[in-house]
N, C-alpha and C positions, 0 to 999 in steps of 0.2 A: 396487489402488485400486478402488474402485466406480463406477460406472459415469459418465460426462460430468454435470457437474453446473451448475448457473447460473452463470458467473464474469464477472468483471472484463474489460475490453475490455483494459488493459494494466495492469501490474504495471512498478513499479521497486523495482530490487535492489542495496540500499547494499551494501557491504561492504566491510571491509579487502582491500588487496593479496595480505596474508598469508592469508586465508581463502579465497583464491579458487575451490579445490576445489570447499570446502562450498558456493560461491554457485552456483557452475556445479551441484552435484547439485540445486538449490532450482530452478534456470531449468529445466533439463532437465523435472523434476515437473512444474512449471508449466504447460510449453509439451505434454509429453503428455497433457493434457488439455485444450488447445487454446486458454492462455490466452497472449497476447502476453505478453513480457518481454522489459525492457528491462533487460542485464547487460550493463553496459561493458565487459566482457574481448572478448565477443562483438557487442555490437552496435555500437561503434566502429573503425571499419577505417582501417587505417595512417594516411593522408592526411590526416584529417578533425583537426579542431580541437578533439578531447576536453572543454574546458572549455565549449564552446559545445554537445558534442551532448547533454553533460549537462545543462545547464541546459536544451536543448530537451524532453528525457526526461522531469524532474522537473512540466516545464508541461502538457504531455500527459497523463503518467500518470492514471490515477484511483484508484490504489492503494500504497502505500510500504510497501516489504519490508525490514527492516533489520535484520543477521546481526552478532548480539550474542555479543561477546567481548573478549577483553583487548585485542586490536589492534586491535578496531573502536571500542572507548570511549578507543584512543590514538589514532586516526585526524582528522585535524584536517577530511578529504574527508569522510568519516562524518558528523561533526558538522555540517559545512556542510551534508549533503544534510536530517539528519532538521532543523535547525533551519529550512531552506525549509518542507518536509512540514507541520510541525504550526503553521508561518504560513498555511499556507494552507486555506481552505475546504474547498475540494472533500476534502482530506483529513482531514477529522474524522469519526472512527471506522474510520478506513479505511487506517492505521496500524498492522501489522503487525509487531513486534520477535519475533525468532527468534533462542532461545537457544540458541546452538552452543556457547560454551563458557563455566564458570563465570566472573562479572565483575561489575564492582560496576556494572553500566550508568546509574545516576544520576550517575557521574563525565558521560556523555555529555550526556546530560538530567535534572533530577528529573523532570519530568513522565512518563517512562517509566515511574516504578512506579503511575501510576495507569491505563498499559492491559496489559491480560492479555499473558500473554508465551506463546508456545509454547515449550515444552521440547521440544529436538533432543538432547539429553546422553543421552540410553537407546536411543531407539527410533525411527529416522528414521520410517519409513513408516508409523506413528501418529501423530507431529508431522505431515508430510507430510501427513497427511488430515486433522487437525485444522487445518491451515492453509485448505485446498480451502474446509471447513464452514464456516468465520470468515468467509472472503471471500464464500461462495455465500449465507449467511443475513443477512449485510450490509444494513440500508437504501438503499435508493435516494437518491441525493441527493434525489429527488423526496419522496420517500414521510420524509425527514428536517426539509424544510421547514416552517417555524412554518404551521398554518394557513391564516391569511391571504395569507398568501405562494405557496401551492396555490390557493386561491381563484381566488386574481388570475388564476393564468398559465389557471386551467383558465377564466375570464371569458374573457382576451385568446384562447386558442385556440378558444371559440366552443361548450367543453364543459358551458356553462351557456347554458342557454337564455333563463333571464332573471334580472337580475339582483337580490335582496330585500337590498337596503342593511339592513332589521332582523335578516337572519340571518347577514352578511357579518360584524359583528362583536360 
């Protein structure tokens, strides 16, 4: 891989049960490069109440990693995590599907065929880096906000110095 590059504060990692290998090589990648992830096999420990530390994971995250294949478009857990995901704000464009193995992934969502997919079927460690690039070139929530909406917060935080109501809108 090339060298540490701008990432995501944390990443969440759907996946089938039956995939778990492949998810575990995806968190491994992730995390040597120093990005947090959050992989159920690994980040929930015996005790803990799974259904709640996931939904804590999903609220947290600012990123949704989702590892596309047969058992994950049969996964009813899959479905539930991308259908939170793409309810939610903070993660528009910020939606990552990872294609590990051939599957008709619209069975999961249609709206997956309208974001780019990475292909894992050849060549991990080019998928792998094209993943990194996706998240590193990514908009800012900030830098994604309608104008006016930038405006505002850079008024209230004091980054405009005075305010011209004619160029405001």
């Amino acid at each position: 891989m090339p060298g540490k590059i701008a990432k995501p504060v944390e990443v969440f990692v759907s996946y089938a049960s039956g995939d778990s290998a492949f998810a575990a090589k995806i968190a491994a990648t992730l995390a040597n490069q120093g990005v947090r992830v959050f992989f159920s096999k690994k980040s929930i420990r015996g005790a803990q109440a799974w259904h709640d530390e996931i939904g804590a994971a999903l609220a947290r995250c600012e990123w949704f990693v989702v590892v596309l294949s047969k058992r994950a478009v049969a996964s009813r857990w899959v479905k539930q995590e991308l259908v939170y995901a793409l309810q939610q704000r903070r993660y528009h464009e910020r939606i990552v599907p990872l294609l590990y193995k051939t599957c008709r992934a619209e069975k999961l969502s249609w709206t997956l065929a309208s974001i780019q997919h990475i292909d894992f079927r050849r060549n991990f460690q080019t998928a792998a880096e094209q993943t990194l690039r996706a998240m590193a070139s990514a908009r800012t929530p900030f830098e994604s906000a309608p104008e006016l909406i930038r405006f505002a917060i850079m008024a209230e935080s004091g980054r405009v110095a005075q305010v011209d109501r004619a160029s405001a809108f």
